[in-house]
Every structure is written in C-alpha cells, then in structure tokens.
C-alpha positions in Angstrom: 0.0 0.0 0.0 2.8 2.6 0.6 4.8 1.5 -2.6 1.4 2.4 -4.6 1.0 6.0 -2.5 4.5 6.9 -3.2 3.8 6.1 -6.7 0.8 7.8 -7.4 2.1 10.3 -5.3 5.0 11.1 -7.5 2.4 10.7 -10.5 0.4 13.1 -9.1 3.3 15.6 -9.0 3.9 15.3 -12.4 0.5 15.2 -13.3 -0.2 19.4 -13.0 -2.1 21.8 -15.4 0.4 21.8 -18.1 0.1 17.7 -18.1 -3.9 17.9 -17.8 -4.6 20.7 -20.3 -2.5 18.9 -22.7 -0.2 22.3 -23.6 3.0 20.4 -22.5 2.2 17.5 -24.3 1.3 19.3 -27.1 4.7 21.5 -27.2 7.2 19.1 -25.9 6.2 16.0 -28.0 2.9 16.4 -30.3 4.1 18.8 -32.5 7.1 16.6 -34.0 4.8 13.9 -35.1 5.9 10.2 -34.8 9.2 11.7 -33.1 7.1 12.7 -30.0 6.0 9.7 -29.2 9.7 8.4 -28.9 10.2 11.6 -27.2 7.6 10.5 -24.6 9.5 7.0 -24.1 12.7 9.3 -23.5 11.0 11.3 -21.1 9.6 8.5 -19.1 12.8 6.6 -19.5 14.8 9.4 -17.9 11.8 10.0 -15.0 12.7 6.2 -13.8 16.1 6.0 -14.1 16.5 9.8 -12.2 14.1 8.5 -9.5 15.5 5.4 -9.0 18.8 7.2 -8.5 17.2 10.0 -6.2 15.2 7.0 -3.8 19.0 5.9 -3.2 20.4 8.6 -1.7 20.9 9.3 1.8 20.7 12.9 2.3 17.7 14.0 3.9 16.4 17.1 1.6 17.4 19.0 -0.8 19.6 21.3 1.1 21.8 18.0 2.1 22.2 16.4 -1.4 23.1 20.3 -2.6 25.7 21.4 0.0 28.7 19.8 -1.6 28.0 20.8 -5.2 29.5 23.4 -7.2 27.2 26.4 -7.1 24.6 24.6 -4.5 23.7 27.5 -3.0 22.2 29.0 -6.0 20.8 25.5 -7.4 19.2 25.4 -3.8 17.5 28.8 -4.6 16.3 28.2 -8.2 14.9 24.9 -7.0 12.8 27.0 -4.1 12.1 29.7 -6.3 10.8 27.6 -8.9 8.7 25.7 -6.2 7.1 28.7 -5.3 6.5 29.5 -9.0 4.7 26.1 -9.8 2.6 26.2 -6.4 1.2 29.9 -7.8 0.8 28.5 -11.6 -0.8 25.9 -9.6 -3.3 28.2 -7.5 -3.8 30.4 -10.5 -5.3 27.2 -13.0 -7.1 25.9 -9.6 -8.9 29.2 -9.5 -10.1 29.4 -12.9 -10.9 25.4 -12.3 -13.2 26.2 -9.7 -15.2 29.5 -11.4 -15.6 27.4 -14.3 -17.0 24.6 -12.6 -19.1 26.2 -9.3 -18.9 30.3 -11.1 -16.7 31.1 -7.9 -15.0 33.9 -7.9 -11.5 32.8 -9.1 -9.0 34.5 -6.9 -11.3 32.8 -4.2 -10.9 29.6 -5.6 -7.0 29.6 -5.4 -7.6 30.6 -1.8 -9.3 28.0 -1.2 -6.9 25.8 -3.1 -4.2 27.5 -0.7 -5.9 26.8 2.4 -6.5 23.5 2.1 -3.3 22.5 0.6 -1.6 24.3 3.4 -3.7 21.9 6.0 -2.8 18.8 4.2 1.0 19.9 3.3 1.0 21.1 7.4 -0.1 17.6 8.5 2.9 15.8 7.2 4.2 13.0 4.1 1.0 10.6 5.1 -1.3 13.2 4.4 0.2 14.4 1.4 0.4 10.7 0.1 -3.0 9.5 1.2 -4.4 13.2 -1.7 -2.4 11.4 -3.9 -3.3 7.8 -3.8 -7.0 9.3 -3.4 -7.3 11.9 -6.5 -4.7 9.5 -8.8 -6.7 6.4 -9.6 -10.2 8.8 -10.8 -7.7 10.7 -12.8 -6.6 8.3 -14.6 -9.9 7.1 -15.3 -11.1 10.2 -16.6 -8.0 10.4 -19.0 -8.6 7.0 -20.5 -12.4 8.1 -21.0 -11.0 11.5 -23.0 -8.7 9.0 -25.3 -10.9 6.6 -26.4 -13.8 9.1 -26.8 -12.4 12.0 -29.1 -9.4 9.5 -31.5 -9.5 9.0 -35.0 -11.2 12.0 -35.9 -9.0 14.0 -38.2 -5.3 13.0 -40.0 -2.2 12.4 -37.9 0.7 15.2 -38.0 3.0 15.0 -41.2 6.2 16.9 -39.2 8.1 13.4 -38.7 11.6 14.3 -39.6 14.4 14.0 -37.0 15.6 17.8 -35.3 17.4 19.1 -32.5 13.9 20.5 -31.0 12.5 16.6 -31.0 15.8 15.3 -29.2 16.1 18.3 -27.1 12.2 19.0 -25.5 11.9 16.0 -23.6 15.2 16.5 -22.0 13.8 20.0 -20.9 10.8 18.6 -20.0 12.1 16.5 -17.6 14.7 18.8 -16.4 12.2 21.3 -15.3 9.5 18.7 -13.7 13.1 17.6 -11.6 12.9 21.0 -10.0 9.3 19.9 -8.5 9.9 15.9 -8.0 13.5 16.2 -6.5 12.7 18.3 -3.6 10.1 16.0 -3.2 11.2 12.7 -3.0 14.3 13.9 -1.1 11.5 14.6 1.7 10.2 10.9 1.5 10.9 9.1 4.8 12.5 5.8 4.4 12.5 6.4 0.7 15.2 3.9 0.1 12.9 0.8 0.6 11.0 1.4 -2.1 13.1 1.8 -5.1 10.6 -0.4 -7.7 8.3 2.2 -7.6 10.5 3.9 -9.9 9.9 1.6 -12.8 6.0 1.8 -12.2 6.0 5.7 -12.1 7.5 5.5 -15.5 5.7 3.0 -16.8 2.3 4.5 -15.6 3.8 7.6 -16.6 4.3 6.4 -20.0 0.7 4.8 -20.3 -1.0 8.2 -18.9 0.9 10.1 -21.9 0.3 8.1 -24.1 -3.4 8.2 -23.7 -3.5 11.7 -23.9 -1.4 12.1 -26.4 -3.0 9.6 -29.3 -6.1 12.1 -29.4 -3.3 15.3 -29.6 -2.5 13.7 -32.4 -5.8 12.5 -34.3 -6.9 16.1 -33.8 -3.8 17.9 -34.3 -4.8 20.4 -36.8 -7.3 21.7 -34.6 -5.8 21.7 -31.1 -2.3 22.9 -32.4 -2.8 26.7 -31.1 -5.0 25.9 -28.8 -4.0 27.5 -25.3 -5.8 24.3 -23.6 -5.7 21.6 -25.9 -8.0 19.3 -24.0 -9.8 21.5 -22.8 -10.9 22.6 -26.4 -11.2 18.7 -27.5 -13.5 18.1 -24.8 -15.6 20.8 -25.6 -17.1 18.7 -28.5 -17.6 15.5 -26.6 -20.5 14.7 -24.1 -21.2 17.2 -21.4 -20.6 14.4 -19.0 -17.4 13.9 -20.2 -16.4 17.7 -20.3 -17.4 17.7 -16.5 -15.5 14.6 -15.7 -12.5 16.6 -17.4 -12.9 19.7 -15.5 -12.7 17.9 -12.1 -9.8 15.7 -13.8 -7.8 19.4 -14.3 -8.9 20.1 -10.5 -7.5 17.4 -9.0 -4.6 17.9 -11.2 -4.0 21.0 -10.0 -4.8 20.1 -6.6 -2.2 17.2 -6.2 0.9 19.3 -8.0 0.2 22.4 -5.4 0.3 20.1 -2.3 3.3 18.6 -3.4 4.8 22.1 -4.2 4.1 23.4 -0.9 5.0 20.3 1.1 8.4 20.8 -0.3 8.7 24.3 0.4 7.4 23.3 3.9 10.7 21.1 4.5 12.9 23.7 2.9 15.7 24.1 6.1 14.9 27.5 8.0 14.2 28.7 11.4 10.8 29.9 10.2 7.8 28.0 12.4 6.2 26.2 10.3 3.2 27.7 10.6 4.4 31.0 9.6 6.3 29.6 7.1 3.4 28.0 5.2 1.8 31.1 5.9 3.9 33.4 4.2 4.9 31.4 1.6 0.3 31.1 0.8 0.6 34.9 0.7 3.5 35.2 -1.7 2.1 32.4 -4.1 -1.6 34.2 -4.0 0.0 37.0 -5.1 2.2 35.7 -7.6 -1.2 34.3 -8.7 -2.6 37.4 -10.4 0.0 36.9 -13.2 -2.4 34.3 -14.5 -1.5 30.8 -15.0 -0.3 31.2 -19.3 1.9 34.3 -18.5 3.7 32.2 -15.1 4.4 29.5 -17.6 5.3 30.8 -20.6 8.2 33.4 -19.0 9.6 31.2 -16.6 8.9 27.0 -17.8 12.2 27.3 -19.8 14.5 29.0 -18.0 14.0 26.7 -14.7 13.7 23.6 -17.2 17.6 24.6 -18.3 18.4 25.0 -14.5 17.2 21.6 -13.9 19.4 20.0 -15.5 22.3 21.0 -13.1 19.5 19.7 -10.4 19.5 16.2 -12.3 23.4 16.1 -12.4 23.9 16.7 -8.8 21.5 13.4 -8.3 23.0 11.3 -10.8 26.3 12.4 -9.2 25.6 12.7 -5.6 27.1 9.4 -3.5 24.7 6.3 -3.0 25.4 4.7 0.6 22.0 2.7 0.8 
C-alpha cells in the first residue's frame, strides 16, 4: 500500500495543469509527429532512471544532497524559487478550475486551493500521500475516457523528420519537472525501501501520456494553437465527459500544489512552520494574479535549463544505501 502511495504520489506531482490541459504534451512532443511519441519514451525513461537514483540517496532534503556541489547555494534557490512559481501556476489554474466549474470567484478559488493544501501539506508525508493515492486512480480514469472518446477523428501530423527540438524538448521537460519531483522525493521518509516504484512511475507515466497524447495527435490540426488543448477537444464530446474533465484538471491541480508546498514546507529555516506555510500562501496568491499562461510561458524554460544541473547533482551525488 505505501509502494502504490508513493507512486501515485510522485504521479500526481507530475501530473499538473500543463500535463492535464495537454499544452506540454502538445509543445514538448505532439508537435514533432511520430518523433514525440519516442520523445515520450525518453521522457519517461529518464523520469525512472532519475528517481530510481534520487530513492537511493541518503541525504535527507534537498539542502543535504546540494551542499557539496559546485554552485549549491544557488541550485538550492532556483529549485525553491521555482517551487514557489509552480505552487502559484498551480493556484492560478485551480482558480479558474473552480469559477468554471461552481462560477466562484477565481482569486477565491485559489484561496481555497491554498488553504487547504496548506492543512494537508502542514499535516505531514502521510497526508500528502494519502491526496495522492485518493485523487490518482479517478484521474486516470477520466483520461482513459478523454482517449478513447475523441481519436480518429482527423489526420495524424506529417512533421516526422528528426531535429534538435525533437531530441532536445523531452530533455527539458524532464529537467524542469526535476525542480518539482527532486525536492520532493528527497523529503520521503525511508524512501530507500521502495526503489521499484521507480519503474512503475514511468511505466504509468508512460501509459498516462500516451493516452493523452494519441487524441493530440488524431486532432492535431485543430488543437495545435490551442492554449488548452484538451480543454478545447472536450468541448465537442459529451457534457458528461467535459465535466468529468474539469474535475480531472482540479485534482490535477490540486495534487501538484500540495506537493509544491509540502516541499517548500521542508525547505531548512528557522521559520515556524506555521508562519512559514503562511507566508509562503501569501507570496504564491500573489504571484497568482499573473495568470497561470503568463507564469508559464516566461519562466517553464529557464528553470527547465536549471534543472538540469539539479538532475546532475542526483545522478552524481554518493549512494550509501
């Protein structure tokens, strides 16, 4: 039972509103045709073997595995900063989640969001895990409903040839994601005993892509400037199934801000932790207003070229387990 929290746990993380609206999926893989889809083997090949390595590390967070590396300090600080940047992408898409859904105010709704994800991130890893484990089976429900309901509709993409943007975007893409799922599995008690879950994150991770990503592709003409591809592919389906969807992109949402903030939580300062999951709602809310496409487009890339340093220090950092 803990292997499978963990797992869907670390699923969950990756799992955000990029992931659900199908905008990363769309950028990073969809768009080089028949080379995304090795892309998305890559990617997940690359999540497993990077967790695997990260579950047998001794240090006990981030600032541990950091302190001996050239340039930790500031690695240490782009990692935290781009914590805080997800968790307020991640309040921003939870607000306009919830005013689409219940016609709540939105800034409201990531209040909301931030309030209780700062009770479940306060209580500790179980809680955190048990969101996970909860919201992860329904989502991926919901995503195998939205693939097998809306393929086959229009031609697959022609753009097939070989470049350096198809070998290159699923090394960013992992490379940023690493600035969310590092911190986090570095805060996993006894994270060392359960090293398999590795190959079933990536293997479910591969599945879950996959399924989203077959019905990029059968509608790629029409979802290709979409600013939420799924989103817009969902709109034509059945209204039960464009509910189902919305609540998908909620949890979605939900899951990657509590694991933001649980890893902010365990950042090493003399703050209380109280007043440090306080003040770091406040900044995020704020943050916020930017609005959840502006957060991501000026900022995804620049931490995703960051994170690779992140990925070298793990694959680098001494095993001892």
């Amino acid at each position: 039972m803990r292997s499978y929290r963990l797992t869907a746990l670390c699923l969950c993380t990756i799992i955000g509103a990029g992931f659900a609206t199908g905008k990363e999926l769309m950028s990073y893989f969809a768009v080089y045709g028949r080379m995304g889809f090795i892309g998305v083997f890559i990617a997940c090949v690359l999540f497993t073997l990077i967790m695997q390595r990260a579950l047998s590390l001794p240090y006990g967070s981030l600032e541990e595995l950091l302190s001996q590396c050239f340039c930790g300090k500031a690695l240490i600080i782009t990692a935290r900063l781009f914590l805080i940047v997800i968790y307020s992408a991640m309040l921003s898409a939870s607000g306009e989640t919830i005013r689409a859904v219940f016609g709540i105010n939105a800034f409201l709704g990531s209040v909301l969001t931030a309030v209780l994800a700062g009770v479940i991130a306060f209580k500790g890893y179980d809680a955190v895990a048990s969101a996970g484990s909860l919201l992860f089976a329904p989502m991926l429900i919901v995503i195998f409903l939205i693939s097998i309901s809306s393929s086959g509709k229009t031609a697959f993409p022609s753009s097939d040839s070989f470049t350096l943007g198809a070998l290159f975007s699923p090394l960013i893409y992992v490379s940023y994601n690493m600035l969310t799922f590092i911190p986090l599995v570095m805060s996993i008690p006894d994270r060392h005993m359960y090293r398999s879950c590795a190959r079933d994150t990536g293997a479910v991770l591969f599945i879950t892509m996959s399924m989203l990503l077959i019905p990029l592709y059968a509608n790629f003409s029409l979802l290709r400037d979409e600013p939420m591809p799924i989103m817009a592919l969902t709109s034509g389906l059945s209204p039960v199934i464009g509910y189902m969807y919305r609540l998908l992109l909620g949890a979605a949402v939900f899951t990657t801000a509590v694991s933001a903030l649980y890893s902010l939580n365990n950042a090493e300062t003399r703050l209380p932790p109280l007043v440090k999951t306080t003040g770091i709602n406040i900044s995020a809310l704020a943050l916020s207003l930017i609005g959840f496409e502006s957060i991501v487009e000026r900022v995804y890339f620049v931490f995703g070229v960051a994170g690779i340093a992140l990925v070298g220090a793990v694959l680098t950092g001494v095993r001892e387990y």
